[in-house]
N, C-alpha and C positions, 0 to 999 in steps of 0.2 A: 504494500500500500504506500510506504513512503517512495518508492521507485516513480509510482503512479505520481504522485504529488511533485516531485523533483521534475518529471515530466512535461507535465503542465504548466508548472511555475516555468520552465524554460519555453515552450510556446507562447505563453502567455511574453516573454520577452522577446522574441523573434516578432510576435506581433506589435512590441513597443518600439522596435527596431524600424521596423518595416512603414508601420504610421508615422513616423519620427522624419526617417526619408522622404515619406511622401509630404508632408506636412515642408522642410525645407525646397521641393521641388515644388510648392506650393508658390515661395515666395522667392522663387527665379533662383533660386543657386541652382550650378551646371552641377548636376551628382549626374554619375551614370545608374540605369536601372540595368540590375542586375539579372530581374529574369524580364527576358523582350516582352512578354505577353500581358502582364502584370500593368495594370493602373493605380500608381499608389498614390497617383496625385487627386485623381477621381477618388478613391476609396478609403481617404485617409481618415476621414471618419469612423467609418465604420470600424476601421483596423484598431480604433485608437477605443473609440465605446466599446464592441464587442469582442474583441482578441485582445486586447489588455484588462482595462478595465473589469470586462464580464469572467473574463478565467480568472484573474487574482483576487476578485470580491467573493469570486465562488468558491475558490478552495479557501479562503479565510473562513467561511462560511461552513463550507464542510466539515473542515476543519475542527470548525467550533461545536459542528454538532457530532464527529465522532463517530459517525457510520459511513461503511465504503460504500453504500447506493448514493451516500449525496456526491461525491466526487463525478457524477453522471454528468449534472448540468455543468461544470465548467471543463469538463470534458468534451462536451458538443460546443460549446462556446469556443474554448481552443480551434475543436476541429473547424468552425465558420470560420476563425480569423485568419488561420491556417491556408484555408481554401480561399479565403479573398487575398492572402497573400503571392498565392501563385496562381491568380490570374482566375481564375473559378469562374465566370459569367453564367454560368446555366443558373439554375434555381437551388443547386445543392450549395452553397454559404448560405444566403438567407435561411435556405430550410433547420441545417447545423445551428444557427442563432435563433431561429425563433424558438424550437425544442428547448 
């Protein structure tokens, strides 16, 4: 279970990462993106509310309440931010974030 959590917490940073970039591509600095397909300047929102934000508030949360079924919701949260991270356009991010 702590594997699981160490997991998490590290997507949950790959999506603070990744909003982080999009958000300075936001306001004109030359970064390069690193994966071609990816809109991190479009979707830095979301990356930054649901792939940071929604995974580290949920395993605080889990956390606090101490059973490995709550680790579920910031597990689909990861996997949304995850998937909006590498470029996702179909309906599976959203889907991943709303669960």
């Amino acid at each position: 279970m702590k594997a699981l959590r160490v997991l998490l917490l590290l997507s949950g940073v790959v999506a603070l990462i990744t909003g982080a970039w999009g958000g300075l591509l936001r306001m004109s600095w030359q970064l390069p993106l690193p994966v071609r397909h990816a809109n991190w300047i479009t979707y830095h929102g979301p990356l930054m509310v649901v792939g940071f934000f929604g995974t580290l508030i949920g395993i605080e949360r889990a956390v606090a309440h101490g059973r490995a079924w709550a680790l579920l919701a910031p597990a689909l949260s990861a996997a949304g931010g995850i998937a909006v991270a590498l470029g996702s356009l179909d309906g599976t991010a959203p889907l991943l974030a709303t669960l």
